[in-house]
C-alpha positions, 0 to 999 in steps of 0.5 A, spaced: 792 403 107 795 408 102 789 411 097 791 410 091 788 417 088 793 420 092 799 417 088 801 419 081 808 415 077 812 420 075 817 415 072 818 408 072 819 406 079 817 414 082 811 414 085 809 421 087 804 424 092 800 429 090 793 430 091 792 435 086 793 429 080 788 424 084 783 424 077 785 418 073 785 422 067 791 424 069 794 417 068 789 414 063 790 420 058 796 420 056 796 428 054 795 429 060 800 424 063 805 427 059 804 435 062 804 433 069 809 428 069 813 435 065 809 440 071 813 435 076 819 434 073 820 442 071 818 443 079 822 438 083 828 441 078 827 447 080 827 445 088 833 442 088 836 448 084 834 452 089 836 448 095 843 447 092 843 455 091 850 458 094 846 462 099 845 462 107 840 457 109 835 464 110 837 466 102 834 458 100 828 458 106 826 465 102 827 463 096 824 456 097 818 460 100 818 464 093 818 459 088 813 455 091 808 460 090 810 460 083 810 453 082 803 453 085 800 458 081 803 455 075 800 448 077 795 444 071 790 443 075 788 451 076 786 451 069 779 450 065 783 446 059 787 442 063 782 440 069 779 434 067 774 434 073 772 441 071 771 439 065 768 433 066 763 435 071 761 442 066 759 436 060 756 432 066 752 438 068 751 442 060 755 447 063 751 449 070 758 448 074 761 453 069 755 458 070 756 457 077 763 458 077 763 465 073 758 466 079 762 465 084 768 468 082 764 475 081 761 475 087 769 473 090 771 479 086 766 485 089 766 481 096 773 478 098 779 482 094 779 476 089 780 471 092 776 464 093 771 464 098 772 459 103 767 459 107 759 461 107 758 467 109 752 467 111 751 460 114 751 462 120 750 468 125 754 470 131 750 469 137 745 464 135 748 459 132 756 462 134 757 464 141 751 463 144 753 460 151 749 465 157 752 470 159 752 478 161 757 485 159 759 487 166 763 492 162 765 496 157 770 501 155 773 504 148 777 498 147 773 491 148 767 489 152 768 484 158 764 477 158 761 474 165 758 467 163 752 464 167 753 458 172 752 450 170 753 448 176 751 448 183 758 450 186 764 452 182 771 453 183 774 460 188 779 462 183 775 464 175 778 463 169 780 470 164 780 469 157 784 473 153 783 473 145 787 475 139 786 481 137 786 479 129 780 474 130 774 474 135 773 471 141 768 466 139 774 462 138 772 459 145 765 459 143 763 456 136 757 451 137 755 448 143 758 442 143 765 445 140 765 451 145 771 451 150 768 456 154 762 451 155 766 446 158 770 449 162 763 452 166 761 445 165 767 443 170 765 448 175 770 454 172 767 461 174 769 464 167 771 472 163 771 473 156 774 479 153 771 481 146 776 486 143 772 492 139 774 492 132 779 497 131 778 504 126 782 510 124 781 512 132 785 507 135 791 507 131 794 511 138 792 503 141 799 498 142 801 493 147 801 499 151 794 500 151 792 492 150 795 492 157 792 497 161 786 498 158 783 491 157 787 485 161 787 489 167 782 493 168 779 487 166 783 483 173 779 488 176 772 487 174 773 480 176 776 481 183 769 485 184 765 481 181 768 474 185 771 477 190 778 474 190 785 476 189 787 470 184 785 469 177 787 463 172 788 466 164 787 463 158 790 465 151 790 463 144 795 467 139 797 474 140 792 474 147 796 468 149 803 472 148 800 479 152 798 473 157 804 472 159 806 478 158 802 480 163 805 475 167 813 478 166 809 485 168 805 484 174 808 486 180 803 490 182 800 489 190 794 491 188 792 487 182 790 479 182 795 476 182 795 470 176 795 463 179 796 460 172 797 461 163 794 457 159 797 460 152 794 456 145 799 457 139 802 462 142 809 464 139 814 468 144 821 466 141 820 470 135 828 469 133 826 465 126 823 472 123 829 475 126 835 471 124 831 472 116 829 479 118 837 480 119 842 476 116 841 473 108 842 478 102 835 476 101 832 477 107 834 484 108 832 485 101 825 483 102 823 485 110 825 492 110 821 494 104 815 491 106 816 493 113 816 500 111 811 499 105 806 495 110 808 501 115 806 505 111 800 503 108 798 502 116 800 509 118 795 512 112 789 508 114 790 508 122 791 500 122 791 494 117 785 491 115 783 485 117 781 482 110 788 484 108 792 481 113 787 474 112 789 474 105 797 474 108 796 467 112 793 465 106 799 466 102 803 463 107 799 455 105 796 458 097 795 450 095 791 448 101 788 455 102 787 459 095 789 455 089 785 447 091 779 453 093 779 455 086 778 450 083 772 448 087 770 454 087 770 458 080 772 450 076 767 445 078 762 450 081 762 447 087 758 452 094 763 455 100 763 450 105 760 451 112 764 450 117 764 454 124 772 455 124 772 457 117 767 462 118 770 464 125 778 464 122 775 469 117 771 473 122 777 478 121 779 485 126 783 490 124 789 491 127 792 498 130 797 501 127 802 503 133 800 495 135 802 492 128 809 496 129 810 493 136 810 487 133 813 488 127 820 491 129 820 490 137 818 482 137 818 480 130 825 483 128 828 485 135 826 478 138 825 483 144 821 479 149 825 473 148 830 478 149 828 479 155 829 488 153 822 488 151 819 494 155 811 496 156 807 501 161 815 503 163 817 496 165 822 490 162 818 485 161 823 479 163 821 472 163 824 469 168 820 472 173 815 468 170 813 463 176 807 461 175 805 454 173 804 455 165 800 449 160 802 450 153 799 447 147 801 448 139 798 444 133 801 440 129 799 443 123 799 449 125 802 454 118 802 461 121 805 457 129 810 452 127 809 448 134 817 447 134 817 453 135 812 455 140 816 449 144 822 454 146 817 457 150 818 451 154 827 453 155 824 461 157 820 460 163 822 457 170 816 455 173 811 448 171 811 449 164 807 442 161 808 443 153 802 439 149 802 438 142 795 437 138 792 434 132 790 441 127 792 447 125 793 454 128 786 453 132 787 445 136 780 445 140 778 439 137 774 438 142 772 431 146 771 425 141 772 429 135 777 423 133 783 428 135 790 425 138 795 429 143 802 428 145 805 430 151 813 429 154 817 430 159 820 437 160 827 437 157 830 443 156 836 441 152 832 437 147 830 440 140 822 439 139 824 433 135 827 429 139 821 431 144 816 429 139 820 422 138 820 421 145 813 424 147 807 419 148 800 420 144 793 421 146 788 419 143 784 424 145 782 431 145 787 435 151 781 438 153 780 433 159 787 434 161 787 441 161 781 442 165 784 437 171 790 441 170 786 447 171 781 444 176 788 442 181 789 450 181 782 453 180 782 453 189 776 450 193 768 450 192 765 456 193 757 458 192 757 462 184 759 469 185 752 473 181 753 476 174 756 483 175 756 487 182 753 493 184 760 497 182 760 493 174 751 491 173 750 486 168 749 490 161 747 485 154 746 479 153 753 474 151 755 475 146 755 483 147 756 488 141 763 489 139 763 482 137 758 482 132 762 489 129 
């Protein structure tokens, strides 16, 4: 049943959904009423003006983007006079929430470039309350620290699993608390399973690209784990950024004397960039706007040696500014209210610095050029061609996802040949909710002409986390039973503790 605080008439017979308006002042009063009814009216003129612009559909999606921005900003709700709650709550509490709020906003000032806190910083602490499942370094270079988790299980399954973070978040997304670890359910089902943690990029690495994620991270790591486990097969999980140079390991393997890759597991990955580069080429708009901020961020990247991670932070938070700025706000510096504590906000915000020569590559080569769709992408002398991917891949995109849209993860469906079972999930860019945590799934049958809607129309929901699905898919390609292999070998000895030095950098 509808909630009635989500609904706001804007005219006789309109009803609008808006939960910003959700305070019965702002039906009562009639002051208040008769701004937000002109604040709605104003912002829904503006939108069909937009929508109606005689513009390509890449001008208005531009402009569109634009406005809401600033019709977002201008909301009535993100100022003291004319919030109701915030101003009742200051009477409730003679002006401690506005105390609070002034707190809060200097502290957001001197240690978060200005905007709301989104979190509690110091709720937690990485590698006791996150990222605590048992486990030992077995090796380290200059680029990331390789992660072997110990055994749960009398047995476990000859082929392991390899994790591949991204590399603008930490690794712990796999590894939150305990009962929402990915990592430990995956060992609780007999998977022998890596972890590599990416060190946080300085001005030293700005020479590192994809080149470098490659060669110096993904394989020597298959290596470490052939070692290790004495096999020549290793199954790979990646989320984001490290599901995209997954599966571009898999179109760049062809080398005999590295593992080969039984399987992909690619969470929120985008491949098929062609969105960003239809925007990037055609529309007087959009070649205004992407090549000067191309250039600018270019620019500004090249002169540290890489794009901080806090500034890029900032940029997915333009993306969703009500959900992620303006409702923070308002909580946070109007009502007075503390950061939450949630593990995936601590971990979304948990940032790394990107590298300059890796920003570029994505930039121009992936995002504008749409290289590896395109099949002319090129890394350590080779063509990265999809259709070489053979192996059997499980994708997974949130529904809610703002910075991986799942429709369009779903074309990754159309560019690979093998057995590829495509699962939308409820949440946004990290979907693993896990077990009995009220999340749903949807699966369908491959359709390679189908558009994503007409797949979701027909696809079947599941009232459940995808994580039970995931494991029996992985388990069918996880080999027979074996003893577990030990932590480490004599040519890679076990080191720290899980989870390792880089991580907490």
């Amino acid at each position: 049943m509808e909630n009635p605080a989500d609904l706001t008439e804007n005219s006789p017979g309109t009803v609008v959904r808006d939960a910003r308006f959700r305070d019965p002042a702002w039906t009562s009063n009639r002051q208040l009423r008769a701004l937000r009814d002109t604040y709605l009216t104003a912002t829904r003129a503006a939108n069909r003006a937009v929508e109606n612009l005689p513009a390509s559909p890449n001008d208005v999606r531009t402009a569109r983007f634009l406005l809401d921005l600033v019709t977002d900003a201008l909301s009535p709700t993100n100022l003291l006079p004319t919030n109701p709650a915030a101003l009742r709550k200051a009477v409730r509490t003679r002006g401690r929430s506005l105390a609070r709020g002034f707190t809060h906003l200097l502290t957001d000032l001197r240690h978060n470039g200005g905007l709301p806190s989104m979190v509690d910083r110091q709720a937690f602490t990485v590698g006791q309350d996150l990222a605590t499942t048992p486990g030992r370094v077995v090796f380290r270079n200059h680029l990331m620290e390789l992660i072997q988790y110990e055994p749960r299980t009398a047995a476990v399954h000859s082929v392991p699993l390899l994790c591949s973070p991204p590399w603008v978040n930490k690794f712990y997304f796999a590894d939150l608390t305990p009962e929402r670890s990915m990592v430990r359910w995956a060992i609780d089902h007999g998977h022998t399973v890596f972890m590599i943690s990416y060190r946080n990029p300085d001005a030293s690495l700005r020479h590192v690209g994809y080149d470098e994620y490659l060669l110096e991270s993904l394989v020597p790591a298959l290596e470490v784990v052939r070692d290790i486990t004495d096999t020549d097969e290793v199954n790979l999980l990646g989320a984001c950024l490290g599901g995209l140079i997954g599966l571009m390991l898999a179109a760049w393997l062809d080398d005999r004397s590295l593992p080969r890759l039984r399987s992909v597991t690619a969470c929120n990955a985008l491949v098929d960039f062609s969105d960003i580069a239809e925007v990037a080429r055609t529309g007087a708009t959009g070649r205004l706007l992407w090549g000067p901020a191309l250039w600018l961020l270019e620019t500004l990247t090249s002169a540290r040696g890489f794009a901080s991670g806090s500034h890029l932070d900032a940029f997915f938070r333009l993306l969703r500014p009500e959900e992620l700025i303006w409702s923070a706000m308002r909580d946070r510096w109007l009502m007075g209210e503390p950061p939450p504590t949630y593990d995936v906000l601590y971990w979304s915000h948990d940032s790394l610095n990107v590298p300059h020569r890796a920003q570029q590559y994505l930039l121009r080569d992936l995002c504008t050029e749409n290289a590896f769709a395109a099949g002319t992408a090129e890394l350590a002398g080779r063509r990265l061609r999809l259709d070489r991917v053979t192996q059997d891949v499980f994708l997974v995109a949130g529904r809610e996802d703002h910075l991986v849209p799942w429709a369009a993860a779903y074309r990754t469906v159309r560019l690979l040949p093998g057995d590829v079972r495509f699962h939308v999930a409820s949440g946004g860019h990290i979907a693993l909710a896990a077990p009995d945590s009220g999340a749903s799934y949807w699966t369908g049958a491959r359709d390679d002409l189908a558009d994503a809607s007409e797949w979701l129309a027909r696809a079947t929901e599941h009232h459940d986390s995808w994580w039970p699905a995931w494991v029996d898919w992985l388990t069918e390609r996880a080999g027979p039973p074996r003893t577990p292999p030990p932590l480490g070998s004599d040519r890679h000895p076990p080191m720290e503790p899980a989870p390792g030095t880089y991580v907490l950098t």
